[in-house]
N, C-alpha and C positions, 0 to 999 in steps of 0.2 A: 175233403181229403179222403174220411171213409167211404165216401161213395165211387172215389174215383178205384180206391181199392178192389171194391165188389165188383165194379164194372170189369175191369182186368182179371179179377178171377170169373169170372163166368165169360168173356168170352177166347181166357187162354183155353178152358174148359171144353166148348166149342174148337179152337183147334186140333185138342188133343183126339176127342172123338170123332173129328172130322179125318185125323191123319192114319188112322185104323184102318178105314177102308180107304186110303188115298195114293193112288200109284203115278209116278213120274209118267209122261210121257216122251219117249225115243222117237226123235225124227232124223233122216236123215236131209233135211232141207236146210240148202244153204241160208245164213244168214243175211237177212235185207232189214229187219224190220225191228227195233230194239223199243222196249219200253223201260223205262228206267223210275224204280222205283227209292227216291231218298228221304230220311230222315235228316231234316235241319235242324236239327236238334244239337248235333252234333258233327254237321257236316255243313257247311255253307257256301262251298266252291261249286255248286254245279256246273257256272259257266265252263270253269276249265276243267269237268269232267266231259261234257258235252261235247268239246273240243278238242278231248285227246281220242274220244271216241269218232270223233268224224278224222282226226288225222289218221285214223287206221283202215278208214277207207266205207263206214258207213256214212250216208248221206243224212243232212241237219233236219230234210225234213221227214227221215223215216223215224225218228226222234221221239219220242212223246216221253215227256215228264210225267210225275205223279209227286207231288212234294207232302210231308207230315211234318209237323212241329205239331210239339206239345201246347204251344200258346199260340194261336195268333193273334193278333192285336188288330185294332180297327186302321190304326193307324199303316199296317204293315202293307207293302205295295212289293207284291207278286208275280211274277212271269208268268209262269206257270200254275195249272191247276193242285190243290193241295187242299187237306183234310186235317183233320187234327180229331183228338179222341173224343170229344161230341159230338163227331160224326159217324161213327160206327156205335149202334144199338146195344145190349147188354147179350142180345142171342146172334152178336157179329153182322148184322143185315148194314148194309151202308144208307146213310140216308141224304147223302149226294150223289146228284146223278153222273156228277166228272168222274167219281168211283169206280160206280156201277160200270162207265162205259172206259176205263180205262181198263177193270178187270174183264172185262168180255170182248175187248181188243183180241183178235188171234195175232200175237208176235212170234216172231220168228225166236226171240230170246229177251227174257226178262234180266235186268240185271237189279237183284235186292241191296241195295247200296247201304247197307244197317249193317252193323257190327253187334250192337244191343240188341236182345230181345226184346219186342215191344209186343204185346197182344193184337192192336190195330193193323201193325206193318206187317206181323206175321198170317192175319187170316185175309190179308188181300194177295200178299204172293202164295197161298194157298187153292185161292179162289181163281188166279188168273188162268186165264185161255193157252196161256206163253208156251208154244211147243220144247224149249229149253230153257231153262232157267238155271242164272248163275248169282252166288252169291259168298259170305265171308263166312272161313270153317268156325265160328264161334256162335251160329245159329243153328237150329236144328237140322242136321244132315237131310231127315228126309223132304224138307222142303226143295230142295234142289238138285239140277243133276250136276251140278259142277260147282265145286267150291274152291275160295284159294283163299289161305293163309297171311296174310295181312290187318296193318288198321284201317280206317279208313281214311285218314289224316293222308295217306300215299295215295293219293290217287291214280299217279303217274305209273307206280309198279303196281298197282290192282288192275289197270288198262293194260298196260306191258304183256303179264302174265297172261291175263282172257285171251289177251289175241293169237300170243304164243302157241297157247293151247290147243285156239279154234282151226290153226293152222294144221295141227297136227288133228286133231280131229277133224279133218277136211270140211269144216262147217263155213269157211270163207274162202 
């Protein structure tokens, strides 16, 4: 338990120093290509996040998941590729390659599907390629360019909203 502590402080610590010198990127490129970063922790519908996101008119397979729980279990049987906190080092370095290569994905728009602060979720949507990145206003602002007001438990009006948006921001 203490260790899992120290770990978390050193690499929110890594965040914060990382976010000092760390500027959004503005694109005006329409959106094709979504990566979708969730914590199962606290969320366990991806299917029918996936699906409210493809009924807005992105395709299933421009898609890519990234899943985090705090426990996985041996027993646990996965879609998608996913990490949990012994996978990221104490100086933030990932030590999966599904990671590595989900963060260095150039997407057109990440979306950080966490509501919690987590030190792991927070220095990969840090670290990602994602020319827009949209997330929940109760994470640190400057991780993304677009935030919306909700739990995560609604998925259906956190989709609603994004599209809403992208529509006005001519991003679709």
């Amino acid at each position: 338990m203490f260790l899992k502590f120290i770990k978390d402080f050193f690499i929110k610590k890594t965040v914060k120093k990382s976010l000092l010198a760390y500027s959004l990127v503005n694109s005006e490129k329409k959106i094709q290509t979504v990566g979708l970063l969730i914590d199962e922790t606290y969320f366990s519908k991806e299917k029918e996040l996936i699906e409210e996101i493809t009924a807005k008119g992105i395709a299933a397979n421009h898609i890519k998941v990234l899943i985090y729980k705090d426990r996985i279990k041996k027993k646990d049987v996965l879609e998608h590729p996913n990490f949990s906190r012994k996978d990221v080092s104490f100086a933030g370095a990932f030590q999966k390659e599904e990671i590595s290569q989900f963060v260095n994905e150039p997407f057109d728009m990440l979306i950080s599907y966490y509501d919690i602060e987590k030190p792991q979720l927070l220095i990969v949507t840090l670290q990602s390629k994602a020319q827009f990145k949209v997330g929940f206003s109760t994470v640190d602002k400057r991780l993304n360019n677009f935030t919306i007001t909700t739990v995560a438990e609604k998925h259906q009006e956190f989709v609603n909203e994004l599209f809403r948006y992208l529509k006005i921001l001519n991003k679709i």
